[in-house]
C-alpha positions as a LaTeX table, in Angstrom:
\begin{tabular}{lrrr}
\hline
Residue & $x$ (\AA) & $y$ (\AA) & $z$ (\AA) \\
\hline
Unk1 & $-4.31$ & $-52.46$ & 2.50 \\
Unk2 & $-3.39$ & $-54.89$ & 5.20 \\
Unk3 & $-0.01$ & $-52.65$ & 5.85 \\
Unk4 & $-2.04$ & $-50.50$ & 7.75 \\
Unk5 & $-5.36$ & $-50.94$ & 9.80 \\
Unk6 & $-7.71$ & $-48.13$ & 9.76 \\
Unk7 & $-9.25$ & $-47.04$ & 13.14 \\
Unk8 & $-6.35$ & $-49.35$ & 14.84 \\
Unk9 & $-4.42$ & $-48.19$ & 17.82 \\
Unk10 & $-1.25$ & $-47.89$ & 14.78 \\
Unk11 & $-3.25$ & $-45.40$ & 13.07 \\
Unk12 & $-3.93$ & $-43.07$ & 16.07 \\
Unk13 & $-0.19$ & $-43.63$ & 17.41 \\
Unk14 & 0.86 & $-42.41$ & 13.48 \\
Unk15 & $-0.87$ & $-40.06$ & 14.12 \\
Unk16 & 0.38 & $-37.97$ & 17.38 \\
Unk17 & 4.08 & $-39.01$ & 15.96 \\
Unk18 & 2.87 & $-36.78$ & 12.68 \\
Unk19 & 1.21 & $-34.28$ & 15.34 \\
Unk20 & 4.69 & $-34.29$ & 17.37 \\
Unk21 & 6.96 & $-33.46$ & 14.30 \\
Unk22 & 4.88 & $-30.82$ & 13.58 \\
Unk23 & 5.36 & $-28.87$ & 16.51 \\
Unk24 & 9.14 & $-29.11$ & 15.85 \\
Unk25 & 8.56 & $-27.59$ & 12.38 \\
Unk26 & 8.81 & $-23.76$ & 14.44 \\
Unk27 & 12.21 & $-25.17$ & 16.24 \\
Unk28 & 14.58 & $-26.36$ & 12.32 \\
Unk29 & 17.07 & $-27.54$ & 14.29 \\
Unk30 & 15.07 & $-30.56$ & 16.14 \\
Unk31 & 13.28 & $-30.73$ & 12.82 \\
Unk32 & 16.02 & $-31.62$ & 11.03 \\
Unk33 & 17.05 & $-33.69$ & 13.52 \\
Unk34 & 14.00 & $-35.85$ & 13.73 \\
Unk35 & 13.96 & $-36.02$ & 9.90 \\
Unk36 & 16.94 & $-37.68$ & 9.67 \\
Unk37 & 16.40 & $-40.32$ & 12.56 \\
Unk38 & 12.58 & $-41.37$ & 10.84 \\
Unk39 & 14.96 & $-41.52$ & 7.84 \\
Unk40 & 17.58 & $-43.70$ & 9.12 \\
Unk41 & 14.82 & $-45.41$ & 10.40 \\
Unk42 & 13.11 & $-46.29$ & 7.55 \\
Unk43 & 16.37 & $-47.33$ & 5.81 \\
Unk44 & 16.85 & $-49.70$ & 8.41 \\
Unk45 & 13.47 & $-51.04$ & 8.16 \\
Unk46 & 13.34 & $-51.61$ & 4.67 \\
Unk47 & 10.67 & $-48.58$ & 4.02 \\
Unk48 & 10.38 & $-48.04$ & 0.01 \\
Unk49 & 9.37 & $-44.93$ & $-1.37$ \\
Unk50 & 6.30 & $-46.72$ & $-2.40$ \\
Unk51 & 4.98 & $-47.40$ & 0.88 \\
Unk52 & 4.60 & $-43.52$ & 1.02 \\
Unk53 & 1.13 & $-43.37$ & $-0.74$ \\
Unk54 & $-0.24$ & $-46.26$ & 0.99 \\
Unk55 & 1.20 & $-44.41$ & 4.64 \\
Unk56 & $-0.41$ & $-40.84$ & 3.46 \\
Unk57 & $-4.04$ & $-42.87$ & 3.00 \\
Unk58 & $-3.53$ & $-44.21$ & 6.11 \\
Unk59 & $-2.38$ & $-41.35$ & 7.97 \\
Unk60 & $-5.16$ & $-38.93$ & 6.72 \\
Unk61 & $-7.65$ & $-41.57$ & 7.47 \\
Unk62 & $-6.33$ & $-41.48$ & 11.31 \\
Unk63 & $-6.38$ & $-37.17$ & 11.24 \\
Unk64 & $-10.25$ & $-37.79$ & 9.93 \\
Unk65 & $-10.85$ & $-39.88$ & 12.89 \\
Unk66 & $-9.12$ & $-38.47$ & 15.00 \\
Unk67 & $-10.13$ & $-34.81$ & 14.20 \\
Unk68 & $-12.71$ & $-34.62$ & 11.77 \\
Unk69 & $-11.37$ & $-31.50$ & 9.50 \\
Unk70 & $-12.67$ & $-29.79$ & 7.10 \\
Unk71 & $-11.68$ & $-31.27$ & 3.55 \\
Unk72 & $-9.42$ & $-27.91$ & 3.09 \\
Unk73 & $-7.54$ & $-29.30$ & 6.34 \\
Unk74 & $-7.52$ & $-32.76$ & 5.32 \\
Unk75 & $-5.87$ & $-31.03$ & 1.41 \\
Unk76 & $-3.39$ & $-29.06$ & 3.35 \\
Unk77 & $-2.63$ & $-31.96$ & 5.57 \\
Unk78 & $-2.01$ & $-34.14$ & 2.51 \\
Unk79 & 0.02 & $-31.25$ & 0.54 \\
Unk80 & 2.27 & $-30.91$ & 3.95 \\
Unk81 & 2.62 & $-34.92$ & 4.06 \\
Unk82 & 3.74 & $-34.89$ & 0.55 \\
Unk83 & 6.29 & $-32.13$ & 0.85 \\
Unk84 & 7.88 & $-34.39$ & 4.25 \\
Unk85 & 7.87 & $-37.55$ & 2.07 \\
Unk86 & 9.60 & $-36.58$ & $-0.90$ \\
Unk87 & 11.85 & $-35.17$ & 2.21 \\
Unk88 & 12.48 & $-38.49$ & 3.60 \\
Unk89 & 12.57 & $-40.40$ & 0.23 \\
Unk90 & 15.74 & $-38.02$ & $-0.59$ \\
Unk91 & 16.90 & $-38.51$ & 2.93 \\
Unk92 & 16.55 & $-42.21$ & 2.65 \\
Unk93 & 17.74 & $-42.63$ & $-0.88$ \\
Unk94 & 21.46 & $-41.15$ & $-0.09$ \\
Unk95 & 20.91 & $-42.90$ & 3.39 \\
Unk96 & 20.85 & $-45.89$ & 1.04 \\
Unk97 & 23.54 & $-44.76$ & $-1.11$ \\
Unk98 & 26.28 & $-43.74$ & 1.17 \\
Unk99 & 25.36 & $-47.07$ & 2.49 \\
Unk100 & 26.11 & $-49.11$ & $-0.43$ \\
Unk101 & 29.30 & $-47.18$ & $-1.18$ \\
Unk102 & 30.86 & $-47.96$ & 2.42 \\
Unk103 & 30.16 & $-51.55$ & 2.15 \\
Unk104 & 32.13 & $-52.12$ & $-1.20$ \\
Unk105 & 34.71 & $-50.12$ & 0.80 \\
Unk106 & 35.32 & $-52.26$ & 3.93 \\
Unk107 & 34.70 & $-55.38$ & 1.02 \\
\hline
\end{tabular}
């Protein structure tokens, strides 16, 4: 997909972002906190819960290049990835909603 470039310097800087939030995972607090600015980030942005699948190829093609696991690593990589994006597309989705709603109010 042209929405990401394997190998390209997005891929790698995907990459330590995914690296970075996982250090916070030990600290919930800054966790959370990160969660919901990538969140309000994507809403802004106009990220669909679609473009998850296409960012998880991308992103585990950057950890194999970047790392070279073991395919159990790359599958528990994947498995954490997919527990953060349905995360986000919850996040993003009342994000969204909440949205909507205050807009029709200040209408």
């Amino acid at each position: 997909s042209s929405f990401f470039h394997y190998g390209s310097f997005m891929s790698r800087t995907v990459a330590h972002m995914v690296f970075q939030l996982v250090l916070q995972v030990e600290n919930i607090d800054r966790f959370e906190e990160s969660m919901d600015q990538i969140a309000h980030k994507h809403v802004s942005r106009g990220i669909q819960a679609e473009h998850y699948s296409m960012f998880a190829d991308a992103l585990l093609q950057a950890i194999q290049e970047v790392i070279h696991p073991k395919q159990e690593v790359l599958d528990a990589w994947r498995t954490a990835y997919n527990c953060v994006a349905a995360n986000l597309i919850a996040r993003e989705a009342d994000i969204a909603h909440r949205i909507k709603q205050e807009a029709w109010e200040g209408f």
